[in-house]
ZAMARGU-4260 file (C-alpha; in steps of 0.2 Angstrom, whole numbers, plus 5000, padded with zeros to 4 digits):
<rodrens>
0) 5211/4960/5008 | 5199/4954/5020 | 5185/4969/5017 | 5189/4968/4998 | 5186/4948/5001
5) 5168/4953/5011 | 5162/4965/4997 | 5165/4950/4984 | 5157/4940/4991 | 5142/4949/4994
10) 5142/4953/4976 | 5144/4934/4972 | 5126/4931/4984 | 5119/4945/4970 | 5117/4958/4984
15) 5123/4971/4971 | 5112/4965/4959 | 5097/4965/4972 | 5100/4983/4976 | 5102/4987/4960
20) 5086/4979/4954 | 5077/4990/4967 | 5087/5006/4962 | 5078/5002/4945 | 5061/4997/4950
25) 5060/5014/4962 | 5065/5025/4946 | 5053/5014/4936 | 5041/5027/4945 | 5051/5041/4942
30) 5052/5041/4925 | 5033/5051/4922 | 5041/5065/4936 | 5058/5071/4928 | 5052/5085/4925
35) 5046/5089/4942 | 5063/5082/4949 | 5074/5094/4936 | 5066/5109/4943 | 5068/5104/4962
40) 5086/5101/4959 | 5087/5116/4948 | 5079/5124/4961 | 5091/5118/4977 | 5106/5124/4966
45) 5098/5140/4964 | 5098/5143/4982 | 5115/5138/4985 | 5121/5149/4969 | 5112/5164/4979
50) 5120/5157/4995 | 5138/5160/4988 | 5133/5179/4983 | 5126/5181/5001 | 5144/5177/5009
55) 5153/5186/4996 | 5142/5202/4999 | 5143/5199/5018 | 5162/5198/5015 | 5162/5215/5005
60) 5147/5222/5020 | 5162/5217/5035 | 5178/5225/5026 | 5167/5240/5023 | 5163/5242/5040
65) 5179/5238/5049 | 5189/5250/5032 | 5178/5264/5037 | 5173/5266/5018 | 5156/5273/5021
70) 5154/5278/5003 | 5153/5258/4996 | 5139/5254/5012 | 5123/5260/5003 | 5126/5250/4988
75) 5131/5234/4997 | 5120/5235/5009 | 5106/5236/4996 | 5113/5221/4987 | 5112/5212/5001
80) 5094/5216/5004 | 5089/5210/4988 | 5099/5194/4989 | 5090/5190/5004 | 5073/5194/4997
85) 5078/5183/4980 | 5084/5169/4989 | 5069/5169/5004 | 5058/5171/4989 | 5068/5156/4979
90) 5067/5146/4994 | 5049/5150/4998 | 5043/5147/4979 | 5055/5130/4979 | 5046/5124/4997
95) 5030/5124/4987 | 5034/5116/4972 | 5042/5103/4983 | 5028/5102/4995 | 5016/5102/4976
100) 5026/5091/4968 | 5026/5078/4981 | 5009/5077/4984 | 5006/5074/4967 | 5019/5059/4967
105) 5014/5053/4983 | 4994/5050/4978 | 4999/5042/4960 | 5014/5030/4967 | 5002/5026/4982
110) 4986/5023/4969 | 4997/5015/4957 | 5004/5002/4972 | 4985/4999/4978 | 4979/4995/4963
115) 4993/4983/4963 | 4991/4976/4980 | 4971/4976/4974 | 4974/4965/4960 | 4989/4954/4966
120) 4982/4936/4969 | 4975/4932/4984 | 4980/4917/4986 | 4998/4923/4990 | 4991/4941/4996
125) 4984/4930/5011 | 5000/4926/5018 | 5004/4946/5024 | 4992/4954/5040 | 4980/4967/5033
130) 4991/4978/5045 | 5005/4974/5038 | 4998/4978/5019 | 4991/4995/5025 | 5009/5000/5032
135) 5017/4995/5015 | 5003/5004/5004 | 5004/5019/5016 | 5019/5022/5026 | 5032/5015/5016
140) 5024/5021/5000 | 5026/5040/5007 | 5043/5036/5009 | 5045/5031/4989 | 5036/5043/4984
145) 5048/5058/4994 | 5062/5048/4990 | 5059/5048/4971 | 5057/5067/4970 | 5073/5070/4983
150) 5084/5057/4982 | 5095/5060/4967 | 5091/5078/4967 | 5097/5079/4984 | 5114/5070/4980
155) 5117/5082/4967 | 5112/5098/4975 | 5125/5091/4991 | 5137/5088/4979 | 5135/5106/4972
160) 5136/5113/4985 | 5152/5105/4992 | 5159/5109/4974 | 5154/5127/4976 | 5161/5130/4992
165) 5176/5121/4989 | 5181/5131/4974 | 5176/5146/4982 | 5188/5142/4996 | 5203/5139/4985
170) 5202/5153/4973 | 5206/5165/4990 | 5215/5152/5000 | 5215/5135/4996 | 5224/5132/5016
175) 5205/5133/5022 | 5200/5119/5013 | 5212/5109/5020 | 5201/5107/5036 | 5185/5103/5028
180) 5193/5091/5019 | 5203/5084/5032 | 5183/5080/5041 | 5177/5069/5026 | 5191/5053/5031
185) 5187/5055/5048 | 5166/5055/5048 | 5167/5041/5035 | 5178/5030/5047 | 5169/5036/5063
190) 5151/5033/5058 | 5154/5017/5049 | 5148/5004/5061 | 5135/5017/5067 | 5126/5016/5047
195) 5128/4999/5047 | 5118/4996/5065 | 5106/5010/5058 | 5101/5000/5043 | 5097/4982/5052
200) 5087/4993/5066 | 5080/5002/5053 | 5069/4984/5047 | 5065/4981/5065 | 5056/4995/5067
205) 5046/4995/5051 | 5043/4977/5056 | 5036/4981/5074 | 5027/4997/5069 | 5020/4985/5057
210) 5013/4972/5071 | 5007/4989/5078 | 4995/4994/5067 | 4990/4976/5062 | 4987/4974/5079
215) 4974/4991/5081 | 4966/4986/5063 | 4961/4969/5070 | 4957/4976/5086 | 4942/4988/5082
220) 4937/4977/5067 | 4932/4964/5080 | 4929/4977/5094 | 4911/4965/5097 | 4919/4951/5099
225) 4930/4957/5113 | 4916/4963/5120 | 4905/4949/5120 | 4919/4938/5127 | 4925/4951/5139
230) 4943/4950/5132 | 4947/4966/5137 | 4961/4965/5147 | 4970/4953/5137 | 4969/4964/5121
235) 4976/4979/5134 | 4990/4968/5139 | 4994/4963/5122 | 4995/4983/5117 | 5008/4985/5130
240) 5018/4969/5126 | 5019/4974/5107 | 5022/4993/5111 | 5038/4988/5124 | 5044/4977/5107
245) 5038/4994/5097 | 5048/5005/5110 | 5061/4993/5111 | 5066/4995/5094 | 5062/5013/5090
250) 5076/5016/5106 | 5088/5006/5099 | 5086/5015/5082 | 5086/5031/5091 | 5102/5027/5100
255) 5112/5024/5084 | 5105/5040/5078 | 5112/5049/5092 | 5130/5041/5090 | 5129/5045/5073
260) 5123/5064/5077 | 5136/5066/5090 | 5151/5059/5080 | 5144/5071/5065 | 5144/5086/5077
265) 5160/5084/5085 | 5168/5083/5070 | 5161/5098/5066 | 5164/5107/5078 | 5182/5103/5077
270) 5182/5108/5059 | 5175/5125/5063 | 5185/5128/5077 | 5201/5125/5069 | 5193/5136/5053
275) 5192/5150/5064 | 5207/5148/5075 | 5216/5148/5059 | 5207/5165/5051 | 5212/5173/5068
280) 5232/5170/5065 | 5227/5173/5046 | 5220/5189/5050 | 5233/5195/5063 | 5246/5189/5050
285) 5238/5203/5038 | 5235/5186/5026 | 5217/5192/5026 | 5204/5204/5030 | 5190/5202/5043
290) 5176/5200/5029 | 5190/5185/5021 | 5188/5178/5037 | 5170/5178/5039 | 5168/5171/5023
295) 5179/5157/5024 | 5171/5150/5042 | 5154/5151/5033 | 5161/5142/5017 | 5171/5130/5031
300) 5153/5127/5037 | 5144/5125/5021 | 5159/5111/5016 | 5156/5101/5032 | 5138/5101/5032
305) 5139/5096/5015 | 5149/5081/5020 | 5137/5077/5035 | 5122/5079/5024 | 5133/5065/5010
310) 5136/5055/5024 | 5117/5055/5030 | 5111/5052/5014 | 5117/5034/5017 | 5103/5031/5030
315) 5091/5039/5021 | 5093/5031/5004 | 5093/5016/5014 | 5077/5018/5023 | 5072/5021/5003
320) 5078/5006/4999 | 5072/4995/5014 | 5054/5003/5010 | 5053/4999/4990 | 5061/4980/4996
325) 5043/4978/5007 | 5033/4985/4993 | 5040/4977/4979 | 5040/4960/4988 | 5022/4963/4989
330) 5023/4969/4968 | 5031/4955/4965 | 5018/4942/4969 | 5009/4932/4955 | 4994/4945/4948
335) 4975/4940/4945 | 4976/4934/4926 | 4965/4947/4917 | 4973/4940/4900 | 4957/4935/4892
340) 4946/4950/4896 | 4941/4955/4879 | 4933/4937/4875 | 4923/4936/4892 | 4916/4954/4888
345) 4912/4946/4870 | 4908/4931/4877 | 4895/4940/4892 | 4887/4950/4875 | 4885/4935/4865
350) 4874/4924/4876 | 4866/4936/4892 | 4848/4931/4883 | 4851/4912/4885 | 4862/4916/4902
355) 4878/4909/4909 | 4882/4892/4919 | 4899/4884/4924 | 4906/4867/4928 | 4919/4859/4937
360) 4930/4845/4930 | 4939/4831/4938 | 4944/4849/4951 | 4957/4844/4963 | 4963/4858/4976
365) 4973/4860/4992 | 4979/4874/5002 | 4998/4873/5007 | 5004/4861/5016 | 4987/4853/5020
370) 4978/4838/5014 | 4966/4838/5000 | 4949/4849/5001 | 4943/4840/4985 | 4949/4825/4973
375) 4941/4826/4956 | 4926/4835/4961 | 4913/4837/4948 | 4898/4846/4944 | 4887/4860/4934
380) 4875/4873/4937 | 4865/4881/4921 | 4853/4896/4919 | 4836/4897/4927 | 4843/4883/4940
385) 4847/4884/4959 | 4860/4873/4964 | 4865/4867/4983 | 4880/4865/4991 | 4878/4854/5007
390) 4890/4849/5020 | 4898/4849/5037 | 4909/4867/5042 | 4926/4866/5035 | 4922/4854/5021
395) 4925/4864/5007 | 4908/4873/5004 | 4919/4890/5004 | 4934/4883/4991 | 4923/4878/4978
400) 4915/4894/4976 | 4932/4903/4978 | 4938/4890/4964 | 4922/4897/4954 | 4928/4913/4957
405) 4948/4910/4951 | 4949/4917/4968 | 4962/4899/4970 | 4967/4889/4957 | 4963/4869/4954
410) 4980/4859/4957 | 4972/4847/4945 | 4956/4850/4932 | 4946/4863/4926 | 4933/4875/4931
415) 4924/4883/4917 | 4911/4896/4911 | 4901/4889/4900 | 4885/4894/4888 | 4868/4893/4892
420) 4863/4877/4881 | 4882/4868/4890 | 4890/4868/4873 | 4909/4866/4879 | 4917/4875/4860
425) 4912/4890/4865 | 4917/4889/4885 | 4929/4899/4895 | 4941/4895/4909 | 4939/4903/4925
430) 4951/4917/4924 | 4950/4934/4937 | 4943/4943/4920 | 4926/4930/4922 | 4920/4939/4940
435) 4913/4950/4929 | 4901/4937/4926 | 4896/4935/4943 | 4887/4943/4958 | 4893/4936/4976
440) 4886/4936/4995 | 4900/4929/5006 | 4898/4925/5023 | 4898/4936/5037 | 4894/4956/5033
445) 4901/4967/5021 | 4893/4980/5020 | 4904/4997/5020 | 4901/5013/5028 | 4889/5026/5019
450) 4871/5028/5013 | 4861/5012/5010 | 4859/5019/4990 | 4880/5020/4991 | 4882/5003/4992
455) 4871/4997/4981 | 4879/5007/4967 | 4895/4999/4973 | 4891/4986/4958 | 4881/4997/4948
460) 4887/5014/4947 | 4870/5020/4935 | 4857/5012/4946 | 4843/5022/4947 | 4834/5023/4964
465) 4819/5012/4957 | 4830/4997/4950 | 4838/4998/4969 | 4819/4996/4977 | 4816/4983/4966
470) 4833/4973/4971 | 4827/4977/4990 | 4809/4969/4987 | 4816/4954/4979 | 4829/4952/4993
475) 4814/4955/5007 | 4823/4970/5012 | 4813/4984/5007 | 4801/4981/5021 | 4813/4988/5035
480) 4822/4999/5024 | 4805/5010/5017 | 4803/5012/5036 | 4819/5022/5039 | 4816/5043/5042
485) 4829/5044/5023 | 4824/5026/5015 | 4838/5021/5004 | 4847/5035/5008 | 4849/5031/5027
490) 4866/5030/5034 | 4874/5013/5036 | 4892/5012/5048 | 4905/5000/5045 | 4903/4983/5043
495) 4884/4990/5041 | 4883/4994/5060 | 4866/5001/5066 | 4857/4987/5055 | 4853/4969/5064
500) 4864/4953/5055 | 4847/4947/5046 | 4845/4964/5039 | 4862/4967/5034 | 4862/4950/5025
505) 4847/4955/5015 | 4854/4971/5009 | 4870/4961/5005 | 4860/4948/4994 | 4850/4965/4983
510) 4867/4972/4981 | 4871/4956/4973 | 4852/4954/4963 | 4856/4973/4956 | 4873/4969/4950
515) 4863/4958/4936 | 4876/4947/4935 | 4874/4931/4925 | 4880/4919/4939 | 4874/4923/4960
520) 4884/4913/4973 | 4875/4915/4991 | 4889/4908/5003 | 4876/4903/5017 | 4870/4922/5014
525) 4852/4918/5020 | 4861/4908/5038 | 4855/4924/5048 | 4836/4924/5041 | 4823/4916/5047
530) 4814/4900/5037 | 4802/4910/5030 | 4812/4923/5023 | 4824/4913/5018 | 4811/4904/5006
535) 4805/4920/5002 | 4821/4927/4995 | 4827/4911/4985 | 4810/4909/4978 | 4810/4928/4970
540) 4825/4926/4965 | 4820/4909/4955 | 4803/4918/4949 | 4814/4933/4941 | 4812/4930/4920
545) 4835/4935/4918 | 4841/4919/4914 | 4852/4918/4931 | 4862/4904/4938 | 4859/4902/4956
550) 4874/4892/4967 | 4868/4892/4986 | 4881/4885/5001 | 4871/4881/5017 | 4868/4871/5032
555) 4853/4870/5033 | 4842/4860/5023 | 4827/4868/5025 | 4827/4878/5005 | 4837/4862/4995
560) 4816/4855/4989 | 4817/4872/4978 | 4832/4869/4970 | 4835/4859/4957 | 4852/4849/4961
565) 4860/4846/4979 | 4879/4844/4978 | 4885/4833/4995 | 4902/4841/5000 | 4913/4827/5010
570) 4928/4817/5014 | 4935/4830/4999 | 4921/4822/4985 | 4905/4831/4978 | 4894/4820/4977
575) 4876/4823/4967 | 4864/4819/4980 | 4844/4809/4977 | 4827/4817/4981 | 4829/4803/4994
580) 4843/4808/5000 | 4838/4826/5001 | 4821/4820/5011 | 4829/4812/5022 | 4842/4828/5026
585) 4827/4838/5028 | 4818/4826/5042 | 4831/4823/5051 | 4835/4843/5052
</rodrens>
C-alpha cells in the first residue's frame, strides 16, 4: 500500500503529466523522421529474424556432426555461409543507415534547437552561463537526437527479440524458458534502487560537466585578462576544484553503473549456467540432441540479454528524458516577438527616403530585483540627427539602447518607431522584428574570426567590395586596412585579435555604416579613438545624404557640439540638456 500511496502521489504533484509532456515534446521532433525510424526498427528485427535461422542451422550443423550423416553437411554448411553473409551484410547495411540517419537528425534537432536558443529572449536567456547553453545546444542535443531514431525502435526490437526467442524455446521445450523467465523478477528487484541512484547522479553530472565547459569558454575568452592581471594560478586552481566536483560526480555515477552491471551479470550467469546444467541432464536423459542443446543455451542467452538490455533501457531513456528537460526548459522561455514583421518590412519601404526615428514615452524599466534604471524617461531622435546620451557608468546609457532595441522591455510606457516627419498614426512599437531597422556598435569588440571582407558581409550578404571600401573610408578605417599585404581580405582572429582596440572599433562602426540601416546606435563605439578620429568618423557619417538617425552613448564630451540634442542620463531621469549645459560639460572635461 505504501509504494501504491508514493506513486499517487507523485502523479497528484503532475510528475506523470511532466514526463509525459516531454515524451510529447521529444517525438514533436520525431514526427519529420518516421520513416527513417520504420526502417531502423525493420532493420533490427531483420537481424534478429536471421539470428533465429543461424541457431537453428547451427542446431541442424551439431546433430549432423555428432549423427555422422555426412551427406546433409554440404547443404547446411552452405546455408550457414549464406546466413552469415546475409546477416553481416544486413547488419553492416543497417550500421550505415543508422550512422546516416543519425547525422541527419542530429544537424536538424541541433539547428532547429539553436535557432531557438538564438531567438529565445534575452532577457531570460541571460540567466543560463554561455557554458551551460552550449552543453544544452550540443551535448544534450546529440543525446535527443540518437534517442529519437533508437529509443522506441530499440524497445520494440528488445521486445522482438525476447518474443522470438521465447517462442522458439517453447515450441521445443518450453522447461528452458523457465530459467530466462525466472531472471526477469529477479533483475527488476535487484537493480531497482541502483536505476533510481543512476538517475539523480545522472543530473549531477550533466550539471558539473556543464560548470566544466562554462568554465574553459570563459577562460580563453578572457585569456588577456588573466594575463594582464597575472591570475594564473587562481584559474589553474579553479580547474582543479571544479574537476574534483567533475570527477566526484562522474565516480559516483560510475559506481552505480558498476552495481548495476554486476547484479545484471550475475544474474546471468546463473541463468546460463543453470540452462546448460539442465541441457547436460536433458541430453544424457536422451530428452534432446547436442544441436537441441546448443540452441536452447544460445536462445537462453538471447532471452536474458533481452531482459538486461529492457532493464537498461530505463537509464537510457532516462538520460533522454533528463537531456530534453534541460533543453526544453531553455525552449520553453518567452521568444523574441517577430509577430508584426510584415508591417515593419512595409513600413521600412514606405518611408527609407524620408528615413526612420524613434521615441521613448514615459519609459519606465528595471532589471530584477533592483531599483529603477529609469522613471518616465522621454525622448526622440529623427533622420539626418545625431543624438547624445551622457552620464556616469552604470546609469543606464546601455539599457536605453537595449530598450531601443526590444532587447528588454519597458515595465511602464512605450518605445516606438516612428516616421521621418514624427507623425505617430503611422508608428510602430519596438518589437524584435524592428532591428531590422537598425545598425548597432556595442561596446567592447565583436568582431568574429575570418577575413575582414567576411565580416562586413555579416549584415550585408551582397556587398560588393567597393560599397565595403566606402563603409571603411567613412568609418576612417581604410587607412590601416589598404596597408594590409591582402586589404579587406586580410585575416582577422577572434574577437578581431591581431588588430589594435581603435582599429577593431573602427571596422565595428563600417560593419554597422554598410548595413544601411535606417537607425545607428554607437554604444561608446568611438571610447578607443582618439579625439580626432572620433570627430572625423561622427562628422562622415552626419555628411552622408541617407536619411540616417544617429544615437551616440559616451563619456566623453568632447563630440556632443556636433550633435544636435544631448540627453543627460541620471538619478534614473533623461533629462534634455542646454547649449550651456553642454559648454560647460565640455570645459570642465
Amino acid at each position: 500500500m505504501g509504494k501504491i500511496r508514493y506513486y499517487f502521489n507523485k502523479i497528484k504533484e503532475g510528475k506523470l503529466k511532466d514526463k509525459l509532456l516531454i515524451f510529447k515534446w521529444i517525438y514533436g521532433y520525431a514526427i519529420n523522421h518516421i520513416p527513417a525510424i520504420v526502417i531502423y526498427t525493420l532493420l533490427g528485427m531483420t537481424g534478429i529474424i536471421l539470428g533465429l535461422f543461424t541457431s537453428l542451422n547451427s542446431r541442424d550443423l551439431v546433430d549432423i556432426i555428432t549423427g555422422h550423416r555426412t551427406g546433409e553437411l554440404l547443404r547446411t554448411f552452405i546455408i550457414m555461409i549464406v546466413l552469415t553473409v546475409v546477416n553481416t551484410c544486413v547488419s553492416q547495411i543497417s550500421s550505415y543507415l543508422s550512422t546516416k540517419i543519425s547525422l541527419k537528425v542530429n544537424n536538424e534537432i541541433k539547428a532547429q534547437i539553436f535557432e531557438g536558443i538564438l531567438r529565445t529572449d534575452w532577457q531570460s536567456l541571460s540567466k543560463y552561463h554561455s557554458g551551460d547553453l552550449v552543453m544544452r545546444c550540443g551535448s544534450d542535443a546529440s543525446n535527443i537526437a540518437s534517442g529519437i531514431l533508437t529509443l522506441v525502435p530499440n524497445l520494440i526490437i528488445y521486445i522482438f527479440r525476447f518474443a522470438s526467442a521465447l517462442y522458439m524455446v517453447c515450441i521445443y521445450d518450453w522447461t528452458f524458458a523457465i530459467f530466462a523467465l525466472a531472471s526477469i523478477p529477479i533483475t527488476l528487484i535487484s537493480s531497482r534502487y541502483s536505476m533510481k541512484m543512476m538517475r539523480k547522479s545522472g543530473m549531477g553530472t550533466m550539471s558539473a560537466s556543464a560548470r566544466m565547459n562554462g568554465f574553459h569558454q570563459e577562460t580563453f575568452s578572457n585569456i588577456q585578462t588573466i594575463k594582464a592581471f597575472d591570475m594564473l594560478s587562481y584559474h589553474i586552481d579553479r580547474l582543479k576544484e571544479i574537476q574534483k566536483g567533475y570527477s566526484e560526480a562522474t565516480l559516483k555515477y560510475q559506481k552505480i553503473s558498476m552495481l548495476n552491471t554486476f547484479i545484471l551479470t550475475f544474474v546471468s550467469m546463473l541463468v546460463s549456467y543453470s540452462a546448460q546444467a539442465w541441457g547436460v541432464y536433458k541430453v544424457w536423459s536422451g530428452a534432446i540432441t547436442y544441436g537441441t542443446m546448443t540452441m536452447f543455451i544460445g536462445l537462453s542467452s538471447s532471452l536474458t540479454g533481452s531482459v538486461s538490455n529492457l532493464i537498461s533501457f530505463v537509464p537510457t531513456s532516462l538520460s533522454l528524458f533528463n537531456s530534453a528537460d534541460r533543453v526544453k526548459s531553455i525552449l520553453d522561455l518567452p521568444r523574441d516577438d517577430y509577430s508584426n514583421a510584415e508591417d515593419v518590412e512595409r513600413f521600412g519601404q514606405e518611408h527609407a527616403g524620408k528615413g526612420i526615428g524613434v521615441e521613448a514615452r514615459n519609459v519606465s524599466f528595471a532589471y530584477e530585483g533592483a531599483e529603477n534604471v529609469f522613471s518616465k524617461a522621454e525622448f526622440n531622435a529623427n533622420p539626418h540627427e545625431t543624438v547624445a546620451f551622457v552620464g556616469p557608468s552604470g546609469e543606464g546609457k546601455t539599457t536605453m539602447l537595449r530598450l531601443l532595441l526590444a532587447i528588454i522591455r519597458p515595465g511602464e510606457g512605450q518605445v516606438r518607431i516612428t516616421t521621418g516627419d514624427g507623425e505617430l498614426e503611422d508608428s510602430l512599437y519596438a518589437t524584435a522584428a524592428t532591428r531590422s531597422l537598425f545598425a548597432y556598435v556595442p561596446q567592447g569588440n565583436t568582431m568574429f574570426s575570418g577575413t575582414i571582407a567576411q565580416n562586413m558581409r555579416n549584415v550585408k550578404k551582397d556587398a560588393t567590395d567597393d560599397e565595403i571600401i566606402k563603409a571603411l573610408k567613412m568609418a576612417c578605417a581604410w587607412d590601416f586596412v589598404k596597408k594590409l599585404p591582402e586589404g579587406i581580405n586580410s585575416e582577422m582572429g577572434e574577437h578581431g585579435s591581431g588588430f589594435s582596440e581603435g582599429q577593431a572599433q573602427r571596422l565595428s562602426i563600417a560593419r554597422a555604416i554598410l548595413r544601411q540601416s535606417p537607425i545607428l546606435l554607437l554604444d561608446e563605439a568611438t571610447s578607443a579613438l582618439d579625439v580626432w578620429t572620433e570627430k572625423e568618423v561622427l562628422k562622415n557619417i552626419m555628411a552622408d545624404e541617407y536619411p540616417r538617425t544617429t544615437i551616440i552613448t559616451t563619456h566623453r564630451p568632447s563630440v556632443l557640439k556636433q550633435c544636435d540634442r544631448v540627453y543627460a542620463i541620471r538619478n534614473g531621469n533623461c533629462c534634455k540638456l542646454s547649449d550651456e549645459e553642454i559648454s560647460e560639460m565640455e570645459s570642465i572635461a
